[in-house]
PyMOL CGO cylinders between C-alpha atoms (Angstrom):
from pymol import cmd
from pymol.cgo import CYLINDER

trace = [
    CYLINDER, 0.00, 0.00, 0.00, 2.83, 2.35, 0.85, 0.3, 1, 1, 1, 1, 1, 1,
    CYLINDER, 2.83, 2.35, 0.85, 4.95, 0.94, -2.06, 0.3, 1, 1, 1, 1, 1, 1,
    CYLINDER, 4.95, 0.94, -2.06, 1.53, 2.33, -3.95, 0.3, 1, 1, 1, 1, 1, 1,
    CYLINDER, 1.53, 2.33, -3.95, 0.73, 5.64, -2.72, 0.3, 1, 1, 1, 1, 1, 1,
    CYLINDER, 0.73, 5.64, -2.72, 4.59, 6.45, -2.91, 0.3, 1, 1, 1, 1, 1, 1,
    CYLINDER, 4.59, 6.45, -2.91, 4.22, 5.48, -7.05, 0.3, 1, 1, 1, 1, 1, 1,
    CYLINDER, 4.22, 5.48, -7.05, 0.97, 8.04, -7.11, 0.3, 1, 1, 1, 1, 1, 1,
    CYLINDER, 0.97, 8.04, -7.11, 3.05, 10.50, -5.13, 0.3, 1, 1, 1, 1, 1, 1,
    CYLINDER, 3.05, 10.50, -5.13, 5.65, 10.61, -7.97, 0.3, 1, 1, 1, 1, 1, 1,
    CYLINDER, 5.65, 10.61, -7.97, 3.43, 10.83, -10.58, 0.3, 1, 1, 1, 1, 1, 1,
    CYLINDER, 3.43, 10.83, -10.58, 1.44, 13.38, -9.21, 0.3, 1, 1, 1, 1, 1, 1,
    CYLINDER, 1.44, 13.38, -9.21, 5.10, 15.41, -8.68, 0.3, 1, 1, 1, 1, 1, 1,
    CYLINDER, 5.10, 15.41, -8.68, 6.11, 14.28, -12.25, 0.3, 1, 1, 1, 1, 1, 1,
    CYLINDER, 6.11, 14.28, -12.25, 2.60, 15.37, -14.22, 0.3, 1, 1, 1, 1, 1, 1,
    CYLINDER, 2.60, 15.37, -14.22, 2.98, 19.10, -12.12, 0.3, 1, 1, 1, 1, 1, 1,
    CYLINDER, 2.98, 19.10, -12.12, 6.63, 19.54, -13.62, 0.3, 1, 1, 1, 1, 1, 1,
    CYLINDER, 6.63, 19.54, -13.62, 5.28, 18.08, -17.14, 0.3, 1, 1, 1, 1, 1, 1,
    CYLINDER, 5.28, 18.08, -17.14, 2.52, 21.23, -17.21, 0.3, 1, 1, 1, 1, 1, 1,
    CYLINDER, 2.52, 21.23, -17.21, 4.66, 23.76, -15.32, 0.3, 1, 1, 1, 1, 1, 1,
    CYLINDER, 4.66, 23.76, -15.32, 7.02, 22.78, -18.15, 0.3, 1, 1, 1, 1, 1, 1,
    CYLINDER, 7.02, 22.78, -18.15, 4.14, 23.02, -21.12, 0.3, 1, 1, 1, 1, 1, 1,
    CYLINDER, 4.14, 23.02, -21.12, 2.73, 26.18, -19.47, 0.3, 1, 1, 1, 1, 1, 1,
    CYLINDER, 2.73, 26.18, -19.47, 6.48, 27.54, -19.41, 0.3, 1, 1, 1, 1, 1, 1,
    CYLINDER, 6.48, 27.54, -19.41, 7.30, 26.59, -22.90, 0.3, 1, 1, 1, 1, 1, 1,
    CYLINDER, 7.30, 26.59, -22.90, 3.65, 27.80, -23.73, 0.3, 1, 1, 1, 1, 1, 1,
    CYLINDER, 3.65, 27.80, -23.73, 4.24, 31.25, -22.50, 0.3, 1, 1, 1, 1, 1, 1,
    CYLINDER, 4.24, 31.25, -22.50, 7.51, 31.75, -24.21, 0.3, 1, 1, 1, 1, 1, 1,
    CYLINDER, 7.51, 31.75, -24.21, 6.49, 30.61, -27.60, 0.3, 1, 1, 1, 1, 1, 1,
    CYLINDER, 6.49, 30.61, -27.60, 3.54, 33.37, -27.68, 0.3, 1, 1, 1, 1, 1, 1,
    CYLINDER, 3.54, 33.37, -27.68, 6.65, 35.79, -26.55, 0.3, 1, 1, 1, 1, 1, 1,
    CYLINDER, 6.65, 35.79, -26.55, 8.43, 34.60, -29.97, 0.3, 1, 1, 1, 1, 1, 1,
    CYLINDER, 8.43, 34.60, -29.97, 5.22, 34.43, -31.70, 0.3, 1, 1, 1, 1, 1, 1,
    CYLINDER, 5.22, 34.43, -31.70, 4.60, 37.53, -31.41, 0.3, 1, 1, 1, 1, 1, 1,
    CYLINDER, 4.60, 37.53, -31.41, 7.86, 39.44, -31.03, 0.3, 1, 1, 1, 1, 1, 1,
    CYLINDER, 7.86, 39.44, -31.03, 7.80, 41.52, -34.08, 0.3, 1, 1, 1, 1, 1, 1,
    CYLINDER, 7.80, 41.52, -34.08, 5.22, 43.26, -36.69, 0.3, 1, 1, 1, 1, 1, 1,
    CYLINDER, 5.22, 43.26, -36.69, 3.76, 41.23, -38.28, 0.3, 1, 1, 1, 1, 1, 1,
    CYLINDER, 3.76, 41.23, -38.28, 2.27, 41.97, -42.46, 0.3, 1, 1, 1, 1, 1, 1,
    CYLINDER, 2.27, 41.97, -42.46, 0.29, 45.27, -42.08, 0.3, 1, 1, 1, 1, 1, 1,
    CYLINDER, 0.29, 45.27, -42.08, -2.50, 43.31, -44.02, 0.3, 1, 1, 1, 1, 1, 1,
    CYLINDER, -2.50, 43.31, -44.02, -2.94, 40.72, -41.24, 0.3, 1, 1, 1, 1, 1, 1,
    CYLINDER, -2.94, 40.72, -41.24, -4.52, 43.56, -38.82, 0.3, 1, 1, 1, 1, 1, 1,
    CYLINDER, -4.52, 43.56, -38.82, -6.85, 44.70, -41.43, 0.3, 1, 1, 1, 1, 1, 1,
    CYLINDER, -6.85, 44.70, -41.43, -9.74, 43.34, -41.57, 0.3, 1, 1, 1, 1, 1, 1,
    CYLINDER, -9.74, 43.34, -41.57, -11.01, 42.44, -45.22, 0.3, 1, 1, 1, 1, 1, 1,
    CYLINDER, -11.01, 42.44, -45.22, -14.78, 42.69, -45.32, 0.3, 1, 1, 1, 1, 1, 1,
    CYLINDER, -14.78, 42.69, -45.32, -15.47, 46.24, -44.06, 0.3, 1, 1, 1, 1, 1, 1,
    CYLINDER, -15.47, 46.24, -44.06, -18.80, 45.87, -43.29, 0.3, 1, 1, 1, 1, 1, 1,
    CYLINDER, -18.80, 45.87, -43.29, -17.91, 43.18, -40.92, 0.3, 1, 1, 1, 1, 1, 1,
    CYLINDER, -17.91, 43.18, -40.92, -15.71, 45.31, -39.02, 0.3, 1, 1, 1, 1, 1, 1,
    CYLINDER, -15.71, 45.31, -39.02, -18.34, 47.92, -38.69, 0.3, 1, 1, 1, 1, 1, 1,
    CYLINDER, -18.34, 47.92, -38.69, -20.78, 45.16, -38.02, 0.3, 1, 1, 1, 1, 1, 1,
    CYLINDER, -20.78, 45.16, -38.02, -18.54, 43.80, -35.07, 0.3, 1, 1, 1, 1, 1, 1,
    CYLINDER, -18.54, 43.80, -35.07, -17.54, 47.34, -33.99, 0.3, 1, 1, 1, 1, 1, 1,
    CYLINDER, -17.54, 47.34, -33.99, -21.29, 48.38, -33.21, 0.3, 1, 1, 1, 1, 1, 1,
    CYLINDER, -21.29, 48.38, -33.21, -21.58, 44.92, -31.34, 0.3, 1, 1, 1, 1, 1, 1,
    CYLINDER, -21.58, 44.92, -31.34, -19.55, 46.43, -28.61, 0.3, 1, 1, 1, 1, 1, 1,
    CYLINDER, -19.55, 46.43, -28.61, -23.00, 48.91, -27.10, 0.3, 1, 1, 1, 1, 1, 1,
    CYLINDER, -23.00, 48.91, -27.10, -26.50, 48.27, -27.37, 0.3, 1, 1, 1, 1, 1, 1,
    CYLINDER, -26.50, 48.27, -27.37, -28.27, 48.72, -30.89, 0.3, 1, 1, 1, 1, 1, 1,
    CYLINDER, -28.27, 48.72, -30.89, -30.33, 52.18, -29.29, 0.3, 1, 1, 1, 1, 1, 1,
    CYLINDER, -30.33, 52.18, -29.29, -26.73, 53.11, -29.00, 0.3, 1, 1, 1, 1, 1, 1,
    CYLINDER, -26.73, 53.11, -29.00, -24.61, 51.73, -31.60, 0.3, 1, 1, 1, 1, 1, 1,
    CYLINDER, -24.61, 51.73, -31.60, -27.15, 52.38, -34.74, 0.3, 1, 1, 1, 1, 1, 1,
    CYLINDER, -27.15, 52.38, -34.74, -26.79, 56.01, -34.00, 0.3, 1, 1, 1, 1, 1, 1,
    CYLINDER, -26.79, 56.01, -34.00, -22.84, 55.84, -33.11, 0.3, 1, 1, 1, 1, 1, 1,
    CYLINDER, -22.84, 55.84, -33.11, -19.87, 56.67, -35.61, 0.3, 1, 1, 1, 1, 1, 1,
    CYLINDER, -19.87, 56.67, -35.61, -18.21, 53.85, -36.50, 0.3, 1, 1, 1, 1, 1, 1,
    CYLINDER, -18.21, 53.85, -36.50, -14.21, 54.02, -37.40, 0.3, 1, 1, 1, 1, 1, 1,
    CYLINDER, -14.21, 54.02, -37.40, -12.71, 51.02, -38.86, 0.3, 1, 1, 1, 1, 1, 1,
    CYLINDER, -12.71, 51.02, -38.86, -8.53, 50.07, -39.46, 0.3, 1, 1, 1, 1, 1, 1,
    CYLINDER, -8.53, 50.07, -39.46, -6.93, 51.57, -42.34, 0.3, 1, 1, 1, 1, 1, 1,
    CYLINDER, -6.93, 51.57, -42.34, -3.24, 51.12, -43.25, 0.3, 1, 1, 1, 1, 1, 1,
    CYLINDER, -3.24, 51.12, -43.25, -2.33, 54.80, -41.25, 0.3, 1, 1, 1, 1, 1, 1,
    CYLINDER, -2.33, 54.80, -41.25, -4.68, 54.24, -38.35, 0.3, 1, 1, 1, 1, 1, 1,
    CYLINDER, -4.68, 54.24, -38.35, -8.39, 54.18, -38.51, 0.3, 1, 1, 1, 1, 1, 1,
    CYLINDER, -8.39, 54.18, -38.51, -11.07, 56.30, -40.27, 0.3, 1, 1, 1, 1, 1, 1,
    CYLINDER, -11.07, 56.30, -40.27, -14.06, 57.02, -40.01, 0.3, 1, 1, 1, 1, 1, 1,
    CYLINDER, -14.06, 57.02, -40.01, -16.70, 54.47, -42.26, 0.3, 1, 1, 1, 1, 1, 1,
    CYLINDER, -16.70, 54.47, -42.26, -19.74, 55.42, -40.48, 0.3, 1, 1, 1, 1, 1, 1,
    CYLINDER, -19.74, 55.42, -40.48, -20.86, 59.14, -39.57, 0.3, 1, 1, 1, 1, 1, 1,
    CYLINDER, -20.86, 59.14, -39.57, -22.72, 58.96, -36.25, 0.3, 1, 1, 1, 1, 1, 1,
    CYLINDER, -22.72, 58.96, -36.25, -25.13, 61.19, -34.91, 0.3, 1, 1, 1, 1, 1, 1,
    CYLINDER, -25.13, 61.19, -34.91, -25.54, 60.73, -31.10, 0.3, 1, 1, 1, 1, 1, 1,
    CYLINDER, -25.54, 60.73, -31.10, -21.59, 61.64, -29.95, 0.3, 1, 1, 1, 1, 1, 1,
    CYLINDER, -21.59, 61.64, -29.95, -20.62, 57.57, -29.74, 0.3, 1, 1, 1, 1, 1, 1,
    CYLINDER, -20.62, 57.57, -29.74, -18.28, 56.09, -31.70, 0.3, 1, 1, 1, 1, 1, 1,
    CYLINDER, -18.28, 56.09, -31.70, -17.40, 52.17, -31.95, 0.3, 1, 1, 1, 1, 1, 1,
    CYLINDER, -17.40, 52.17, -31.95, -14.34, 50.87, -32.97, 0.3, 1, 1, 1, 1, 1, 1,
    CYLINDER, -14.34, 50.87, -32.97, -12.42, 47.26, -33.51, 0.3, 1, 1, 1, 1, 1, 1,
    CYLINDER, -12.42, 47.26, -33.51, -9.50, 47.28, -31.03, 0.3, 1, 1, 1, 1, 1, 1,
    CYLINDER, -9.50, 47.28, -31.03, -5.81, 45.72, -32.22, 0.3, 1, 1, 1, 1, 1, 1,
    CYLINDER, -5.81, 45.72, -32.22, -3.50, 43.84, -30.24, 0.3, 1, 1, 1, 1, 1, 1,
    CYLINDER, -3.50, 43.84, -30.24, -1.52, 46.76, -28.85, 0.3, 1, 1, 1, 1, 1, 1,
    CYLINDER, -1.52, 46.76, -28.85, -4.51, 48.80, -27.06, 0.3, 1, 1, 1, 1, 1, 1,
    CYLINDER, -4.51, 48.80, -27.06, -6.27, 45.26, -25.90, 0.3, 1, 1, 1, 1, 1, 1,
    CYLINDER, -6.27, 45.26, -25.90, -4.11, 42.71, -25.11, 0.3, 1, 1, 1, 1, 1, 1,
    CYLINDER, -4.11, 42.71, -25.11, -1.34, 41.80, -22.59, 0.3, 1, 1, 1, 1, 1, 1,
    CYLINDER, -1.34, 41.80, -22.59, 1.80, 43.12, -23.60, 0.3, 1, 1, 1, 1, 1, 1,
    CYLINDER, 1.80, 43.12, -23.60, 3.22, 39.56, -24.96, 0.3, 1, 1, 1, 1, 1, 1,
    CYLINDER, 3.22, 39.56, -24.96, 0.83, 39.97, -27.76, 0.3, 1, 1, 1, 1, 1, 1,
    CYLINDER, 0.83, 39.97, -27.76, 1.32, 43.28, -28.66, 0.3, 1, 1, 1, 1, 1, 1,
    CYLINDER, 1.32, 43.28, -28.66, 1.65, 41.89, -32.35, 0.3, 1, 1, 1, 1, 1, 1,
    CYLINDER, 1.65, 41.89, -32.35, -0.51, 39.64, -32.20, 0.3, 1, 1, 1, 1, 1, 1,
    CYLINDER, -0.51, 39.64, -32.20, -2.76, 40.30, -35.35, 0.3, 1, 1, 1, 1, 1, 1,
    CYLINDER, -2.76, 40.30, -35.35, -5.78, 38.05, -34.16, 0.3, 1, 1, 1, 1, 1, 1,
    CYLINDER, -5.78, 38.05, -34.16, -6.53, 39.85, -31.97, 0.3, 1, 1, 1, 1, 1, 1,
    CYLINDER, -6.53, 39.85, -31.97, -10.28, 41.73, -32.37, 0.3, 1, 1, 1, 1, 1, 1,
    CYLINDER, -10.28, 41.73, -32.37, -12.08, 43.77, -29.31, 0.3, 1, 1, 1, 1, 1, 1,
    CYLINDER, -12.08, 43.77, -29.31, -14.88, 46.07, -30.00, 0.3, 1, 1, 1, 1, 1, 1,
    CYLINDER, -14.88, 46.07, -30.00, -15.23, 49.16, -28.16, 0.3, 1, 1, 1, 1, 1, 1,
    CYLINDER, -15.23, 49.16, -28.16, -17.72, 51.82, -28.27, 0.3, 1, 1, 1, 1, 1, 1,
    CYLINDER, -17.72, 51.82, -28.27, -16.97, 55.25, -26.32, 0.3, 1, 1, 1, 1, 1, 1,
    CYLINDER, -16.97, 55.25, -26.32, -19.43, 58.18, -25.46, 0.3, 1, 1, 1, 1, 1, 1,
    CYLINDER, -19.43, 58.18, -25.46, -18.70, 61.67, -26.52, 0.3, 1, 1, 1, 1, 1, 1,
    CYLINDER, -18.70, 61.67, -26.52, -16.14, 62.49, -23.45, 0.3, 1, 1, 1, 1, 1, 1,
    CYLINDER, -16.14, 62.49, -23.45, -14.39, 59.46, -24.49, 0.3, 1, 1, 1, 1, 1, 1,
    CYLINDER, -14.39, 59.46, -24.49, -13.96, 60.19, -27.50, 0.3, 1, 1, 1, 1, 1, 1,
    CYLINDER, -13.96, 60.19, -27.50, -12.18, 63.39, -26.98, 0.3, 1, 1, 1, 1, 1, 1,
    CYLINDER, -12.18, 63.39, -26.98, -10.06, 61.97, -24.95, 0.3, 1, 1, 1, 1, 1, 1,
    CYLINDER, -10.06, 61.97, -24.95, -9.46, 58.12, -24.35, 0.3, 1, 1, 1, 1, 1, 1,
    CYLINDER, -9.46, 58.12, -24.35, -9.90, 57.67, -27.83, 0.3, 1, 1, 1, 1, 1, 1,
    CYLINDER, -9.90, 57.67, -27.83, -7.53, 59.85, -28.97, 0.3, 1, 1, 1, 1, 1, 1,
    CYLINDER, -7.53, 59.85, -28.97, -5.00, 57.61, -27.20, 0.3, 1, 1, 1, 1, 1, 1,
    CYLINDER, -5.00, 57.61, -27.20, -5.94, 54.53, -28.68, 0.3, 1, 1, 1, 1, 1, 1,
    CYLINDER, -5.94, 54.53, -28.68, -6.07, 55.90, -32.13, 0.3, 1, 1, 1, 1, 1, 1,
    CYLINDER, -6.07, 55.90, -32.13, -2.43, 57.49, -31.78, 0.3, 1, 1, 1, 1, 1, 1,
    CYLINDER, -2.43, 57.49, -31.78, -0.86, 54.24, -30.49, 0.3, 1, 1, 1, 1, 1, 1,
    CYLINDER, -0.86, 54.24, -30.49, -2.59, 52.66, -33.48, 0.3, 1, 1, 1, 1, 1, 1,
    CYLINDER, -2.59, 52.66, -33.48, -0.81, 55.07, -36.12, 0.3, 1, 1, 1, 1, 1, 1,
    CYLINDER, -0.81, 55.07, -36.12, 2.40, 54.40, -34.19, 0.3, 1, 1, 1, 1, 1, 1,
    CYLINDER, 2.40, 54.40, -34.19, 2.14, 50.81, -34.13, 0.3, 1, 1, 1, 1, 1, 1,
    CYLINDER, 2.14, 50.81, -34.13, 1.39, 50.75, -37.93, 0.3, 1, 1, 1, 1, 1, 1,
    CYLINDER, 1.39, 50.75, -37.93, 4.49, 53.30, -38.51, 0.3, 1, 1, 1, 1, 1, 1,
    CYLINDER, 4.49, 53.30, -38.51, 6.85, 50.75, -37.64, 0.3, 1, 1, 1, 1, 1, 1,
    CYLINDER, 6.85, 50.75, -37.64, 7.55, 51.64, -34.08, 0.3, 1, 1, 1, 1, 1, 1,
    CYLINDER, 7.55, 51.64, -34.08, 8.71, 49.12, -32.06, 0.3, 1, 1, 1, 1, 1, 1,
    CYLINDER, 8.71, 49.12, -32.06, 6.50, 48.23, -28.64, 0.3, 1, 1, 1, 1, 1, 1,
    CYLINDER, 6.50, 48.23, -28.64, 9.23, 49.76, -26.42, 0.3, 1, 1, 1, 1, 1, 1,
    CYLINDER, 9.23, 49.76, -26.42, 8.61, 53.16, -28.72, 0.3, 1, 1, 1, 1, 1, 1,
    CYLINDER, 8.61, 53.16, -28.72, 5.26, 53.27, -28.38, 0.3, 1, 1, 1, 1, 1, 1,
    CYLINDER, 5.26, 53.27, -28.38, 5.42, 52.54, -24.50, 0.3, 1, 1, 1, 1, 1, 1,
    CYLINDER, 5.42, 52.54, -24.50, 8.12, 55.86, -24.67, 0.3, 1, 1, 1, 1, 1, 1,
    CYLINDER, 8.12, 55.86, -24.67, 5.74, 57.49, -26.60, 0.3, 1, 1, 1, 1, 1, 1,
    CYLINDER, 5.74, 57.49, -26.60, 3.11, 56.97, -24.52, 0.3, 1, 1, 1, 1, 1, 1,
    CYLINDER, 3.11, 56.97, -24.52, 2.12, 56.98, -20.67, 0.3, 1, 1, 1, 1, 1, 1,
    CYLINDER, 2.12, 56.98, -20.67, 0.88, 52.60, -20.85, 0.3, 1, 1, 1, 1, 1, 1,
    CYLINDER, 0.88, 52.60, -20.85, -1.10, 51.48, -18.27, 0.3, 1, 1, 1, 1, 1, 1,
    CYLINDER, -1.10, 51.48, -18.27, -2.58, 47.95, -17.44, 0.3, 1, 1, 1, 1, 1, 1,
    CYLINDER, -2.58, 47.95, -17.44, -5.04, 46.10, -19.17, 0.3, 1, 1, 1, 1, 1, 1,
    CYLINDER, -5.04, 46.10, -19.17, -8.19, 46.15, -17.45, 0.3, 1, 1, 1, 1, 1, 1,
    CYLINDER, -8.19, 46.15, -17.45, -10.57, 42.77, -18.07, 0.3, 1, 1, 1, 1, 1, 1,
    CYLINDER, -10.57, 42.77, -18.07, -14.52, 43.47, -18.76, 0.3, 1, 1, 1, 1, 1, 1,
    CYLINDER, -14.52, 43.47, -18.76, -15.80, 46.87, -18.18, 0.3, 1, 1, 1, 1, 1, 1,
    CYLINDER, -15.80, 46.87, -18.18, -17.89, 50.04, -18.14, 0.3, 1, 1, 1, 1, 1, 1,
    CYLINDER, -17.89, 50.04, -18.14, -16.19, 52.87, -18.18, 0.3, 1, 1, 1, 1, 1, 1,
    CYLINDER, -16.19, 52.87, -18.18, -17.85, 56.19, -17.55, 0.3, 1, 1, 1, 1, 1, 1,
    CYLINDER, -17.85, 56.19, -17.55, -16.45, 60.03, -18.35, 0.3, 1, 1, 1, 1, 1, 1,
    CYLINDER, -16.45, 60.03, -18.35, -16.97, 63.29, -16.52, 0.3, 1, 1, 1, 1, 1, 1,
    CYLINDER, -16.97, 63.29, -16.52, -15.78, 66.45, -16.25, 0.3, 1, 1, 1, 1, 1, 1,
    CYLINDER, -15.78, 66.45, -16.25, -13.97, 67.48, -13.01, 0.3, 1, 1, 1, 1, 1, 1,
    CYLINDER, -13.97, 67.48, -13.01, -15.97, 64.72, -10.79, 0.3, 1, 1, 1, 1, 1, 1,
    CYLINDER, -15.97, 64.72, -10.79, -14.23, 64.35, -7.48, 0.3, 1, 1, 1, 1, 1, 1,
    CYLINDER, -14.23, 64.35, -7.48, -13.79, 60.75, -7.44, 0.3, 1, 1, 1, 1, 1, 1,
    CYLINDER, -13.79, 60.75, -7.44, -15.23, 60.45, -3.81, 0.3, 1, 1, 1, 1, 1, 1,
    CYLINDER, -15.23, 60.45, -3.81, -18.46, 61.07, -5.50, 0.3, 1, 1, 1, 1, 1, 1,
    CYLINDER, -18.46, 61.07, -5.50, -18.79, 57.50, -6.40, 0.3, 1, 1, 1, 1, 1, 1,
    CYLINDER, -18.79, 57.50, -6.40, -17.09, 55.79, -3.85, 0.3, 1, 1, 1, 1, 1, 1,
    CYLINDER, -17.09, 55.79, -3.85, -14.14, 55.06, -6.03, 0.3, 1, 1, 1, 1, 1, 1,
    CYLINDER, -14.14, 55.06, -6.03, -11.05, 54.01, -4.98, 0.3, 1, 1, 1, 1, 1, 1,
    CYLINDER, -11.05, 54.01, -4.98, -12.63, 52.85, -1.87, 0.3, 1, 1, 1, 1, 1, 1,
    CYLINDER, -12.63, 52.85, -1.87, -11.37, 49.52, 0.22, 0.3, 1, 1, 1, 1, 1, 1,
    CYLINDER, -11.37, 49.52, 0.22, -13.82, 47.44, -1.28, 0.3, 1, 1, 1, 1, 1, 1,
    CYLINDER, -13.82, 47.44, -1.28, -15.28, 49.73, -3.69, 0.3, 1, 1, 1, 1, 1, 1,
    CYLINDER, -15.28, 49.73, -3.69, -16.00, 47.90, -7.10, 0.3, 1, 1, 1, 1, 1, 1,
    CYLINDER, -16.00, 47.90, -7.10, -15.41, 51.15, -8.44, 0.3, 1, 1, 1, 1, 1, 1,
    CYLINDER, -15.41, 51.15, -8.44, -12.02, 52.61, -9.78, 0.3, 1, 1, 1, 1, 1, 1,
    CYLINDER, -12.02, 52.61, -9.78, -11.39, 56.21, -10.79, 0.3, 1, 1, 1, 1, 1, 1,
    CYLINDER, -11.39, 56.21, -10.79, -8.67, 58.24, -12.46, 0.3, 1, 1, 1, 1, 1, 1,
    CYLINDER, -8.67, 58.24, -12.46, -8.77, 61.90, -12.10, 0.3, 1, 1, 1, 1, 1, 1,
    CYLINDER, -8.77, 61.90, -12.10, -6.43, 64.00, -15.10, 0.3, 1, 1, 1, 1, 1, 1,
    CYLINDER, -6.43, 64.00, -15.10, -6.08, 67.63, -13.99, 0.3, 1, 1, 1, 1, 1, 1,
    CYLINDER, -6.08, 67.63, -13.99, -4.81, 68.21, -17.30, 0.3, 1, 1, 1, 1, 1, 1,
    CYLINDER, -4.81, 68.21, -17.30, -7.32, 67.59, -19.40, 0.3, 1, 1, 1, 1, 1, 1,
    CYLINDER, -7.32, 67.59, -19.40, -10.01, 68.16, -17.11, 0.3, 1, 1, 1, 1, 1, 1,
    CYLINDER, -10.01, 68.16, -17.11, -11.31, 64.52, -17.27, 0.3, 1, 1, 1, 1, 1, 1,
    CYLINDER, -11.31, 64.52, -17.27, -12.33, 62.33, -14.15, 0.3, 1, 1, 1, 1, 1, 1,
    CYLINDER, -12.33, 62.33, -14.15, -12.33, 58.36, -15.60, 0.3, 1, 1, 1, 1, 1, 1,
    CYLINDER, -12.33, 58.36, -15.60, -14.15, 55.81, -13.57, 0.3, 1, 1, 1, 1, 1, 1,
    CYLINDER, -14.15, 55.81, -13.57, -13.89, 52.05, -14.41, 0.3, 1, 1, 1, 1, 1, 1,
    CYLINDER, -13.89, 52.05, -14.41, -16.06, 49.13, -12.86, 0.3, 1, 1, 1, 1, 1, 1,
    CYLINDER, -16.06, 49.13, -12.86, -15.71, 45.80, -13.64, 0.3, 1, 1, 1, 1, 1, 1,
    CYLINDER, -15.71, 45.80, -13.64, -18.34, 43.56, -14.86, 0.3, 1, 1, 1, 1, 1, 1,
    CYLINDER, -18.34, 43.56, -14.86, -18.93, 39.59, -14.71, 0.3, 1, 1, 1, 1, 1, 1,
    CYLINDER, -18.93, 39.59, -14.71, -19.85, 39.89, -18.72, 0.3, 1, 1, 1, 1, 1, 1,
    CYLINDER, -19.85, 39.89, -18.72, -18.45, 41.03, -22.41, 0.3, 1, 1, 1, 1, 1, 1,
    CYLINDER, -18.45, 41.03, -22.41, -20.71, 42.98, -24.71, 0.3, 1, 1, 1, 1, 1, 1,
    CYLINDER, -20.71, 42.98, -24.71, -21.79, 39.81, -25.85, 0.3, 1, 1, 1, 1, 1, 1,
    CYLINDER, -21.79, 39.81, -25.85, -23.02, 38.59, -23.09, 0.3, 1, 1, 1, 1, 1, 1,
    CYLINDER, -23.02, 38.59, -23.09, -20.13, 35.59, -22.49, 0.3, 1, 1, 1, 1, 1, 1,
    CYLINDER, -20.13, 35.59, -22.49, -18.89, 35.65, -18.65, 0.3, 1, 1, 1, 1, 1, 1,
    CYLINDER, -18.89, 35.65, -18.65, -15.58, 37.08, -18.44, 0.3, 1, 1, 1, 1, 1, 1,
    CYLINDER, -15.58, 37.08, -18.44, -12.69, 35.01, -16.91, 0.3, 1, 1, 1, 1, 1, 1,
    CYLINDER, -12.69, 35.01, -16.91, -9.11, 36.07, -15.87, 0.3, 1, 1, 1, 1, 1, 1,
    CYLINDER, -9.11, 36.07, -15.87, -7.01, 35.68, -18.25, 0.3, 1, 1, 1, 1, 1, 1,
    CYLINDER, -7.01, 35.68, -18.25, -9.22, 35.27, -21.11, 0.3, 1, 1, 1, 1, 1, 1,
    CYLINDER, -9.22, 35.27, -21.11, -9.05, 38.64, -22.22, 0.3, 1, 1, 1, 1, 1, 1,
    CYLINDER, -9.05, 38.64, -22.22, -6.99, 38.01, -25.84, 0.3, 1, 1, 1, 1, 1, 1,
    CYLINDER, -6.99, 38.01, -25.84, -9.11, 35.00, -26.24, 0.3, 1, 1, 1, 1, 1, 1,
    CYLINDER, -9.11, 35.00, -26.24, -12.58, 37.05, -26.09, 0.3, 1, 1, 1, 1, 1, 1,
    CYLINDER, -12.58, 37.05, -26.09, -12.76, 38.31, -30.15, 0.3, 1, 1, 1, 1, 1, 1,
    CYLINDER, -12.76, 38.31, -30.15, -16.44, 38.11, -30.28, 0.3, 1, 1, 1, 1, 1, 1,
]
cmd.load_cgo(trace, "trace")
């Protein structure tokens, strides 16, 4: 019996190095996957209309049939859709919605669709990271060029002018409810999480370069 459980023992031992191993060898191969550009033409998307079809999947149709709609040209994106109501929706790339070891990653597609505030300012960001990463730029010249911060999983994320944070409870001890206040542009951000993507699949950690609608 002992002789037995000792035999289990070292499997069990032997089968966690085996995955640590795969999981290892797993993580570095998207590093070298992924460690340069990749053909502009692979982060295009070839049927425009289903671009702008999976951008506007990203808000509610009262919201999105109204919304401009920008989709990925070779320079950056432009705008396919005129909007009306101060939205626009977009198809994220892999270097504004992914973790940074798939910054190239050209798979990689996450609608997004920002109210008017947003889109005078958060916006603005992604779309300039865009034009750099399709310039060439490397991902340590886009991070100089630009203040990076962490990749957030599922999401609402609402935009004021000059709110004092406190006003929602954000950054609270146990507040669901994040906020980033720039003085500079006169723009008080406040995130909170949610248990489900725009298309209604539950989010999971981690699964944020998997979820491409």
């Amino acid at each position: 019996m002992r002789t037995k459980l000792s035999a289990i023992a070292i499997i069990g031992f032997t089968l966690l190095v085996v995955l640590g191993t795969v999981h290892q060898a797993m993580a570095q191969d998207a590093v070298t996957a992924y460690a340069k550009m990749a053909p502009v033409d692979q982060y295009l998307m070839a049927d425009r209309d289903a671009e702008i079809v999976l951008a506007r999947s990203a808000a509610p149709e009262s919201i999105a049939r109204d919304a401009e709609v920008l989709v990925l040209g070779r320079r950056g994106f432009e705008t396919a859709v005129k909007g009306k109501n101060g939205f626009v929706c977009i198809v994220g790339r892999a270097w504004t919605s992914t973790v940074d070891a798939e910054f190239w990653n050209p798979k990689v597609r996450v609608p997004m669709c920002v109210n008017a505030p947003a889109a005078r300012s958060y916006l603005l960001r992604i779309r300039k990271i865009t034009e750099l990463g399709l310039a060439g730029r490397t991902e340590d010249q886009v991070n100089e060029a630009m203040d990076t911060v962490p990749h957030w999983p599922s999401h609402l994320m609402f935009f004021y002018s000059d709110t004092d944070p406190a006003i929602w409870g954000a950054n609270l001890p146990g507040s669901p409810v994040i906020a980033v206040a720039d003085p500079m542009e006169h723009l008080t951000q406040f995130v909170i999480v949610v248990q489900r993507w725009s298309d209604g699949t539950e989010y999971h950690e981690g699964s944020v370069t998997a979820h491409h609608h």
